[in-house]
NUGU-764634 format. One record per atom (N, C-alpha, C, O): residue in three letters; x, y, z. Coordinates in steps of 0.2 Angstrom, whole numbers, plus 5000, padded with zeros to 4 digits. Atoms other than C-alpha are relative to their C-alpha. Example, Ala and Ser with C-alpha at 12.3 -4.5 7.8 and 13.67 -1.06 7.14 Angstrom:
2
ALA500449945000/ALA506249785039/ALA500450065000/ALA500950055003/SER499649944999/SER506849955036/SER499650055003/SER499950115004/
//
This chain:
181
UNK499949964995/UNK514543624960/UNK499550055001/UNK499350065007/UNK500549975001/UNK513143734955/UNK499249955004/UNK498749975007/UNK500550024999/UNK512043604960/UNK500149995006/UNK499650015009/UNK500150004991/UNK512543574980/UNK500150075001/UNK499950085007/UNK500249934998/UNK512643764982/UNK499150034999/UNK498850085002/UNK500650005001/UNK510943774976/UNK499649945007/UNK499349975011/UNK500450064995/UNK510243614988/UNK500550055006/UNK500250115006/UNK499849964992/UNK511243705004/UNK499650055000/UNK499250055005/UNK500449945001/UNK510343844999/UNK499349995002/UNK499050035005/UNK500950015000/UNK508543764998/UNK499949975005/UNK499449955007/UNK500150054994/UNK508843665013/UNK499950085005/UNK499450095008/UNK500049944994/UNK509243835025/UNK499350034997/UNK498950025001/UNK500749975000/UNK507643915017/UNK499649985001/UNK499250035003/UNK500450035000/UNK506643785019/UNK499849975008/UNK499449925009/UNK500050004996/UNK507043795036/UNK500149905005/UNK500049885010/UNK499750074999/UNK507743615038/UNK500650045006/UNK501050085005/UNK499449974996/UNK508743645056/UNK500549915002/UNK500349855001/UNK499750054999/UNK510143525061/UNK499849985004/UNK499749925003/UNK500250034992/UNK509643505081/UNK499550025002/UNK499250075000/UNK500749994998/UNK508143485089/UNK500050055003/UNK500650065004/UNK500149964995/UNK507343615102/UNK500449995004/UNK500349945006/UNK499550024993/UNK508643635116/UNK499750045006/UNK500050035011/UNK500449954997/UNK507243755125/UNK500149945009/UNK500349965015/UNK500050034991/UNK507243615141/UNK500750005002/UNK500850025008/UNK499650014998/UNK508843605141/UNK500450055003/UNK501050035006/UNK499749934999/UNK509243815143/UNK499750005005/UNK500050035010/UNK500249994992/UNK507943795158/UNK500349955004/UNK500549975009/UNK499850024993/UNK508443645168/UNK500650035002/UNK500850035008/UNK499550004999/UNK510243695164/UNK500150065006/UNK500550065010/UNK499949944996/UNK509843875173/UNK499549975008/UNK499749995013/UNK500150014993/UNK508843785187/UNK500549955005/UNK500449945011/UNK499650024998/UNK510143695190/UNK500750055004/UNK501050045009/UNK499449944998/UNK511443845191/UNK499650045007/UNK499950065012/UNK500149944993/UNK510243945204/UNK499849945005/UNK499649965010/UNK500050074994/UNK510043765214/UNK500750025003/UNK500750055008/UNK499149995000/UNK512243765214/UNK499850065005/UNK499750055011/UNK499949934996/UNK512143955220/UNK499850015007/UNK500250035012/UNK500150014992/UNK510943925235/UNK500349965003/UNK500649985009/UNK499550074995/UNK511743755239/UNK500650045006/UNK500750045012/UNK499449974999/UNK513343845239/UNK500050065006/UNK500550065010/UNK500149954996/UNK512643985251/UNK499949995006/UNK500050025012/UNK500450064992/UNK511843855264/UNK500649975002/UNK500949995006/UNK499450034996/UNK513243735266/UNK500650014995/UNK500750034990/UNK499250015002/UNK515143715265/UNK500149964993/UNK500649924993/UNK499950045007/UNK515143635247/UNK500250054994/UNK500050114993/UNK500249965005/UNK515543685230/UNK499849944993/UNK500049894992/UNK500450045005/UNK514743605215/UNK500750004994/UNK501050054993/UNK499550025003/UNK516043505203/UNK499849964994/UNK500349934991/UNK500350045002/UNK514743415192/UNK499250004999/UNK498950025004/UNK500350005001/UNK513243405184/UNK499949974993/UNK500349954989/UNK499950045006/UNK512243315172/UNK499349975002/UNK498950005006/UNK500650024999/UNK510743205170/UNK499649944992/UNK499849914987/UNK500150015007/UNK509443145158/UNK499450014998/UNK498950005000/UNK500649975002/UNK508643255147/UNK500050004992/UNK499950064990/UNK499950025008/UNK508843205128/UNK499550044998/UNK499750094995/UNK500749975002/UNK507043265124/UNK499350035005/UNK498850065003/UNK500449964994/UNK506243305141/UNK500649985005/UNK501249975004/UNK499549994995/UNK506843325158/UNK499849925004/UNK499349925008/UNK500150084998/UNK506943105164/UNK500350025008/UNK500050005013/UNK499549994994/UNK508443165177/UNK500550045003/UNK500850064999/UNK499649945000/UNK509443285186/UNK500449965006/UNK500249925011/UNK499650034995/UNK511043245194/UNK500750075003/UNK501150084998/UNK499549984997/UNK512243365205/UNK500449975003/UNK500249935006/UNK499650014996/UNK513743335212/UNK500550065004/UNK500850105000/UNK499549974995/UNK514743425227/UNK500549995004/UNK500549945007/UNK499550024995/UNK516243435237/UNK500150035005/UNK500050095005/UNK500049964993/UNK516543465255/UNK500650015002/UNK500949965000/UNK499550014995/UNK518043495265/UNK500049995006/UNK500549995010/UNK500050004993/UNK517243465279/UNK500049925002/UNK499749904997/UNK500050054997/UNK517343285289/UNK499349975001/UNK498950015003/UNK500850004999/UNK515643205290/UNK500049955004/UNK500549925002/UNK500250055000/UNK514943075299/UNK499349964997/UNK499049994993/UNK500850035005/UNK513342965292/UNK499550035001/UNK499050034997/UNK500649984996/UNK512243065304/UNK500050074996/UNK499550094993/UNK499949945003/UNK513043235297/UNK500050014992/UNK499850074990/UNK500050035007/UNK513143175279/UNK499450004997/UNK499250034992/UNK500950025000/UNK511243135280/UNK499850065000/UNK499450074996/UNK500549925001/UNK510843315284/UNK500250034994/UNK499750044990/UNK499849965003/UNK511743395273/UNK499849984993/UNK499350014990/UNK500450035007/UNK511443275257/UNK499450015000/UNK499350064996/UNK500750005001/UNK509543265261/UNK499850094999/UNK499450114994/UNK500149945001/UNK509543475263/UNK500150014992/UNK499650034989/UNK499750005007/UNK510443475245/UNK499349974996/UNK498950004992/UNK500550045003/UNK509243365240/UNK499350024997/UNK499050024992/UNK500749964999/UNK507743445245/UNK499950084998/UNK499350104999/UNK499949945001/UNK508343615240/UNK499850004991/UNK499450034988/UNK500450005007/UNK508243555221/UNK499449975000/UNK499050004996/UNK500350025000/UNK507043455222/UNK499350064999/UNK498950074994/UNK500549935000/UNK505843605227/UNK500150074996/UNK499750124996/UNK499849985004/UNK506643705215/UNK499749984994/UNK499250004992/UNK500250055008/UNK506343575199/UNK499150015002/UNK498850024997/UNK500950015003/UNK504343565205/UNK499950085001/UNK499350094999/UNK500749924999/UNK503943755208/UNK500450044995/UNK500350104995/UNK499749955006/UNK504843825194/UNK499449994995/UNK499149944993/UNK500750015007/UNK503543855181/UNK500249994994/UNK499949944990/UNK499850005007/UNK504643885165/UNK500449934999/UNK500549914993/UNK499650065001/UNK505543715169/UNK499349954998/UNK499349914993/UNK500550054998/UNK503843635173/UNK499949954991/UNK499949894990/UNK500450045005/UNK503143595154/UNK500549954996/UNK500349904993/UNK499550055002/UNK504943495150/UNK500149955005/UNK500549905004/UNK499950054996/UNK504843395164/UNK499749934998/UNK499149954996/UNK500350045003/UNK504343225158/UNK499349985006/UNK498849975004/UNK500750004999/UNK503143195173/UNK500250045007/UNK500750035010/UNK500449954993/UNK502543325188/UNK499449985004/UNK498949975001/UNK499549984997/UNK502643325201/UNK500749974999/UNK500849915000/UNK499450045001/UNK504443285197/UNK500149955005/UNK499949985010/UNK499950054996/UNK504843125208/UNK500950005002/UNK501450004999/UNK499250004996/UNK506343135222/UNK500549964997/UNK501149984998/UNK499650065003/UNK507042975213/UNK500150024994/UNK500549984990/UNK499549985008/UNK507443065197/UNK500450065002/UNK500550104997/UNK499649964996/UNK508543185208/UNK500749975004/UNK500849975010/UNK499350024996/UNK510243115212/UNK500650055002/UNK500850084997/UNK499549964997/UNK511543215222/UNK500749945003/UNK500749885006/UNK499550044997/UNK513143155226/UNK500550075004/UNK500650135002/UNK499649964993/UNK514343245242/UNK500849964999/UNK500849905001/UNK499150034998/UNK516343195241/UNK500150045005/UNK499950105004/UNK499849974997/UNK517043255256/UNK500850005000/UNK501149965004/UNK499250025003/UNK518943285251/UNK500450025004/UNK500250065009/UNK499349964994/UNK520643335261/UNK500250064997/UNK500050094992/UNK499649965006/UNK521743455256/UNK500249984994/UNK500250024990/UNK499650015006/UNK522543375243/UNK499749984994/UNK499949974988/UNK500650035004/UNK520743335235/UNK499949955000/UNK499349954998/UNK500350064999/UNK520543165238/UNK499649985006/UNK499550025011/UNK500650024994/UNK519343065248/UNK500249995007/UNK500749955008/UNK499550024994/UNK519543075266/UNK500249935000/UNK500049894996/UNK499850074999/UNK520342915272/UNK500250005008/UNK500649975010/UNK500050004991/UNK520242955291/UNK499449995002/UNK499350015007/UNK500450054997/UNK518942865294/UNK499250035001/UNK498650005002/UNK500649955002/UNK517642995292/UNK499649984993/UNK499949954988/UNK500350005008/UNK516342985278/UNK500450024994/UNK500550084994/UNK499649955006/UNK517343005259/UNK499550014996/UNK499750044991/UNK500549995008/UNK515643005248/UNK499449975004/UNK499349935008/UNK500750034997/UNK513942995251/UNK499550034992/UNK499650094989/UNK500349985003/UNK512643005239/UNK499349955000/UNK499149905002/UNK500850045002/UNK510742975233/UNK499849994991/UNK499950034986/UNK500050035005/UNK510242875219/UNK499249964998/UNK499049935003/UNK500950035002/UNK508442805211/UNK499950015007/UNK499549975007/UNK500349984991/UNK508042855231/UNK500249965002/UNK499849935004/UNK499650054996/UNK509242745237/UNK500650065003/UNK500950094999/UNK499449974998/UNK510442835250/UNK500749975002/UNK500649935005/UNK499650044999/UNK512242775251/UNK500650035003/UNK500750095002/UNK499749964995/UNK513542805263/UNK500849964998/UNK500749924994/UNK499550025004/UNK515442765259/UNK500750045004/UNK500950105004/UNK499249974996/UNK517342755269/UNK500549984995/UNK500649924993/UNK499450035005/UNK518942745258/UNK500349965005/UNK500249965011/UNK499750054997/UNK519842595263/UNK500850004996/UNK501049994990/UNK499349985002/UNK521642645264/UNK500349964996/UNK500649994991/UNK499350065002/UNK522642475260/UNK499549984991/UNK499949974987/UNK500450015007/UNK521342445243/UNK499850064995/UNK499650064989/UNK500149925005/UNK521342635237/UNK499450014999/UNK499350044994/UNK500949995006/UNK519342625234/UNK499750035006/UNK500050055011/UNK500849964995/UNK517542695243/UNK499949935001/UNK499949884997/UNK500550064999/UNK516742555252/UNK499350015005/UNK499250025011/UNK500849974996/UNK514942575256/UNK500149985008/UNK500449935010/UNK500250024993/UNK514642565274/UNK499350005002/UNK499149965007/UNK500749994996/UNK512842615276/UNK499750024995/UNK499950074992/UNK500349985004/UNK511342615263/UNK499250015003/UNK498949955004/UNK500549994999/UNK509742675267/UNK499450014990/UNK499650024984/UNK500349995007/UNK508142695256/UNK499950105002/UNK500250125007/UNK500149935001/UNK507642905253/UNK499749995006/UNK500049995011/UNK500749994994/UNK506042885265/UNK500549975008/UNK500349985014/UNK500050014993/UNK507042805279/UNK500450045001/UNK500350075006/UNK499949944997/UNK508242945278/UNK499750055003/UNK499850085008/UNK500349924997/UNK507143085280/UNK499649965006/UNK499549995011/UNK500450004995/UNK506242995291/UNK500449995008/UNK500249995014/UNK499350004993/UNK508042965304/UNK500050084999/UNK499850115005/UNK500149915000/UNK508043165299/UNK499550025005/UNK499750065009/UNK500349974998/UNK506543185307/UNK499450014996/UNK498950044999/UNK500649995004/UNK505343195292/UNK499649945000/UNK499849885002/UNK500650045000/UNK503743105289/UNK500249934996/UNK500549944992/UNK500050035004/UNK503642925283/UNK500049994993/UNK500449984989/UNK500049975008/UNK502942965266/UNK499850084999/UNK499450124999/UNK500149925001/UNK503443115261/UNK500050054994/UNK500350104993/UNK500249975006/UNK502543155245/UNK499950095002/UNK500350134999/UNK500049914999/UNK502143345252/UNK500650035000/UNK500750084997/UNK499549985000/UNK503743365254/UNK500850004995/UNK501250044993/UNK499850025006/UNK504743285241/UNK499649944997/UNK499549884999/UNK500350035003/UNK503643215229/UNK500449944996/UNK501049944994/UNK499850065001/UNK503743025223/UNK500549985003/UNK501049954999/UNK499950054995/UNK504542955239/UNK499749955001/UNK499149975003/UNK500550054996/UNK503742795244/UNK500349965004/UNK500049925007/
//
């Protein structure tokens, strides 16, 4: 008994901790929360979700949002792609985030957002309107519930660059979000 109360002992002295550094993971988690807050202030959404992959550095950052509002593909596209690009320039101009990042400029494709647009009842619309849309490895995906099957079924997938580029943004839009191609 004397001898594991001694070894507990020499282990906390000797500074043996159980969990590695969690330092990346107190900044992405807060650039993440004051991303939420603007989002939240710019459009009709509220944030339901997060997450990502950042084990040892920062690999990927993922939000998710929900809308009450009806969207179409054309409408969906703004709103995603602004979300998008709100963290996006967040995660590269944050300085304190910056040295956990595993590479900088952070690349748009390790930035996934997803948009549910829900009814009242919380579920996905099913009136014919957009129920989900989201960005993924920079792939954009567009998404209608199909009443009689209960599921999401893609309607429309773009890559990132041809979205912003229906937006109105430049073919490659490394200045603007970095690692588009």
């Amino acid at each position: 008994m004397t001898r594991a109360i001694l070894l507990v002992l020499l282990l906390l002295v000797s500074g043996v901790q159980a969990s590695p550094d969690d330092a990346h993971l107190r900044e992405v988690t807060r650039v993440m929360r004051e991303s939420v807050a603007y989002t939240s202030q710019k459009y009709p959404v509220r944030c339901y979700g997060h997450g990502g992959r950042f084990m040892h550095d920062v690999k990927g950052i993922e939000l998710c949002f929900a809308s009450p509002e009806r969207s179409s593909i054309e409408e969906a596209r703004s709103t995603l792609l602004g979300i998008h690009a709100i963290l996006t320039k967040k995660v590269n101009e944050d300085l304190e985030l910056r040295p956990y990042l595993h590479e900088y400029p952070f690349p748009s494709k390790g930035i996934n957002v997803t948009l549910s647009f829900l009814d009242r009842a919380g579920s996905h619309r099913d009136d014919g309107y957009i129920a989900n849309a989201y960005i993924e490895e920079g792939r954009v995906f567009y998404s209608r519930k199909d009443k009689e099957a209960d599921c999401l079924v893609t309607v429309h997938s773009e890559s990132l660059a041809e979205a912003l580029l229906r937006q109105g943004g430049p073919p490659c839009c490394a200045e603007r979000n970095p690692g588009v191609r």
